[in-house]
C-alpha positions as CSV (number, residue, x, y, z in Angstrom):
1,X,63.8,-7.7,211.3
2,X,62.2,-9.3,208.3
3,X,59.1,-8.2,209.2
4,X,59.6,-4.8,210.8
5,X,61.5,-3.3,207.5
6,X,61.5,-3.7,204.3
7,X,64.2,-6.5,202.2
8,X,65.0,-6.6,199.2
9,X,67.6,-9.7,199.6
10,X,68.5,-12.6,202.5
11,X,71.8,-13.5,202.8
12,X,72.4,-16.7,204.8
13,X,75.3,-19.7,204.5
14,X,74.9,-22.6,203.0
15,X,74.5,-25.1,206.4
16,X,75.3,-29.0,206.3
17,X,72.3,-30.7,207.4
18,X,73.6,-31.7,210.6
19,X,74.2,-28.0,212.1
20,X,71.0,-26.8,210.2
21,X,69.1,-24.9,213.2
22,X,65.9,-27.0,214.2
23,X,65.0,-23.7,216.1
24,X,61.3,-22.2,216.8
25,X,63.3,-18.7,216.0
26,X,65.2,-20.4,212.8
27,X,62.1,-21.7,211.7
28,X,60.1,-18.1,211.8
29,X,63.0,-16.9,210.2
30,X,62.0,-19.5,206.8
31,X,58.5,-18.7,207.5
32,X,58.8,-15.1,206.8
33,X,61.1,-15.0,203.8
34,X,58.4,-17.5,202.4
35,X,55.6,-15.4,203.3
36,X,57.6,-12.2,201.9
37,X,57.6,-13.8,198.8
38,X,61.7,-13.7,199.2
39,X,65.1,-15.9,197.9
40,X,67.6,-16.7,200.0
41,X,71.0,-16.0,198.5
42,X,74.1,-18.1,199.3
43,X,76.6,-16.3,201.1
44,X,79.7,-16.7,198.6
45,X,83.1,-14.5,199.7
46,X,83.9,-11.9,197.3
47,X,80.4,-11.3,196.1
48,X,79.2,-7.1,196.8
49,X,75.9,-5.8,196.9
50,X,75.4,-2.2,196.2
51,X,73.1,-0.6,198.1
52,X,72.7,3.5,197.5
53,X,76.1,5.0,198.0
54,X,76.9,2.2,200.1
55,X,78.5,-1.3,199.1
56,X,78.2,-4.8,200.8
57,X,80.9,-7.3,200.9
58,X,80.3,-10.8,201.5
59,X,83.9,-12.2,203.2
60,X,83.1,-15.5,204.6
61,X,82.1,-17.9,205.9
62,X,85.4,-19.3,203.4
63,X,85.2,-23.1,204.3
64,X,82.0,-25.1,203.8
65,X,83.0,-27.9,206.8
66,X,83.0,-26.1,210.1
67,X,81.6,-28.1,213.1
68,X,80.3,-25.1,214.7
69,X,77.8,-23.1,213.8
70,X,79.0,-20.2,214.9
71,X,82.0,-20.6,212.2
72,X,79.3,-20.4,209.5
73,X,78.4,-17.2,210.1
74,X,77.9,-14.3,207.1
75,X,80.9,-12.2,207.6
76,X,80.4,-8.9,205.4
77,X,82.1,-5.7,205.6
78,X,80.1,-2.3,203.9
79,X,81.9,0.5,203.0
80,X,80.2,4.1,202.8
81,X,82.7,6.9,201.6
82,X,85.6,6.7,204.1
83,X,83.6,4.4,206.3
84,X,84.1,0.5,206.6
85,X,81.9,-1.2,209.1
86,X,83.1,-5.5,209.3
87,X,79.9,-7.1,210.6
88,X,81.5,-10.7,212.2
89,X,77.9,-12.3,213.3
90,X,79.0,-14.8,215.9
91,X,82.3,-16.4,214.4
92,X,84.9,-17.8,216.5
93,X,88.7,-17.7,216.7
94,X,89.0,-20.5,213.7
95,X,87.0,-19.0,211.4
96,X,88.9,-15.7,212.1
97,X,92.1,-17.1,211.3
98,X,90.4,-19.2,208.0
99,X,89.4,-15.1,207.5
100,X,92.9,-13.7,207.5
101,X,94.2,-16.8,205.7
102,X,92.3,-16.3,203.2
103,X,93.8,-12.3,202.8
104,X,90.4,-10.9,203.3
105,X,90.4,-7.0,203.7
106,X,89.5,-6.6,207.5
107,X,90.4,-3.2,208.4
108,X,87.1,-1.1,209.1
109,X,87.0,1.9,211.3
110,X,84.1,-0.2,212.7
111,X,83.9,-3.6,214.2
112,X,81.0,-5.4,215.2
113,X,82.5,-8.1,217.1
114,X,81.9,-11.6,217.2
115,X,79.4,-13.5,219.0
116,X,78.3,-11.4,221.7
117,X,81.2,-10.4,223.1
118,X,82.5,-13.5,224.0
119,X,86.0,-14.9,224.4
120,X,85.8,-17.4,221.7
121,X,85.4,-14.8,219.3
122,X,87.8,-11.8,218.7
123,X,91.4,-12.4,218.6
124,X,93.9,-10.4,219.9
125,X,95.4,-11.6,215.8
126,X,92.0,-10.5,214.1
127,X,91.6,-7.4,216.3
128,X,94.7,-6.2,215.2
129,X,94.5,-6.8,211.5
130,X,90.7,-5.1,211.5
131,X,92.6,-1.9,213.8
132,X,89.0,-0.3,214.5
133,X,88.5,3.0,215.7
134,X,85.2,1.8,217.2
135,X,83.8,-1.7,218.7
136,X,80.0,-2.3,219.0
137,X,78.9,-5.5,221.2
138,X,75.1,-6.1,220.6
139,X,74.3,-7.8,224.3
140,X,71.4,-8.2,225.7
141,X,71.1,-6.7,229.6
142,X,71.8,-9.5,232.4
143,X,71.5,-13.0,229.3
144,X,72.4,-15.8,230.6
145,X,75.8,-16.0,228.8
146,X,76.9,-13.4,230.7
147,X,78.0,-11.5,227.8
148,X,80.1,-9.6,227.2
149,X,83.3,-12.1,228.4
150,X,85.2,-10.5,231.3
151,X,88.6,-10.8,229.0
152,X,86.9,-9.4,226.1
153,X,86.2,-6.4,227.8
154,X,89.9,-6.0,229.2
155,X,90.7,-6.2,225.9
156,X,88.6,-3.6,224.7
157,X,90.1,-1.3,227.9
158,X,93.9,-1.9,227.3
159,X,93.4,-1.3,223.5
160,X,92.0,1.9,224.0
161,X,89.1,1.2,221.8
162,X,86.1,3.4,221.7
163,X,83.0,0.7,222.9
164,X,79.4,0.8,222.0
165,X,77.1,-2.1,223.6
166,X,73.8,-2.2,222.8
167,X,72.4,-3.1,226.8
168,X,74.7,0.1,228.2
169,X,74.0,2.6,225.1
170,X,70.6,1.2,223.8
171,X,70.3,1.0,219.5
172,X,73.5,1.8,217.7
């Protein structure tokens, strides 16, 4: 992404060293902010970005000792007009409850949900606090994760939510 568009800021948490990504794909990720001359800026809940009409609200990660890494991801929810869109990167069910805990504003007509689709992520709790119109899964077609979860997806059906997934219905 960092090199396909232009960025203006990088928002990533702030990682203990012992979940800090050792990744080939983590490591291109430091490699191009460096190379684009970029800061990264520490995800902090209650910070907002405005950008155009548009504004950017950093929710979370809200605890700093999570022992998965999936926990630390930047939750942010962007409001345009009447539209709120809560991106949940790949958090799980205890960092969802930390979320609502902590009284963050959740509700957005559209959810991206959490980590791929996967049952760990999601809540029946969080899904009814967010009370989207609209669910996006970004899934690649046939991964090895088998993602989307079967019982995500049954949620999904009995809640009657409109579903968007990036390996059925391409970019969204």
């Amino acid at each position: 992404v960092l090199d396909a568009h232009p960025v203006e800021r990088v928002i990533l948490p702030v990682l203990p060293e012992s979940l800090t990504p050792t990744t080939r794909t983590y490591e291109d990720l430091l490699e191009s902010i460096q190379a684009q001359g970029l800061k990264i800026t520490a995800a902090k809940p209650g910070k907002s970005y405005s950008f155009g009409a548009g504004t950017l609200e950093i929710l979370g990660p809200v605890r700093d000792d999570y022992d998965n890494l999936n926990d630390f991801s930047v939750v942010c929810r962007f409001t345009f007009g009447e539209w709120n869109f809560l991106f949940t990167g790949d958090m799980e069910t205890d960092a969802e409850a930390d979320l609502l805990d902590a009284g963050a504003d959740v509700s957005a007509r559209v959810l991206k949900l959490g980590h791929h689709g996967s049952s760990t992520s999601t809540s029946q709790a969080f899904l009814d606090e967010v009370a989207p119109e609209a669910c996006v899964i970004e899934v690649g077609e046939g991964n090895s994760y088998n993602h989307p979860h079967r019982e995500t997806v049954q949620k999904m059906d009995e809640g009657g939510y409109a579903v968007y997934r990036t390996d059925q219905n391409g970019s969204i």
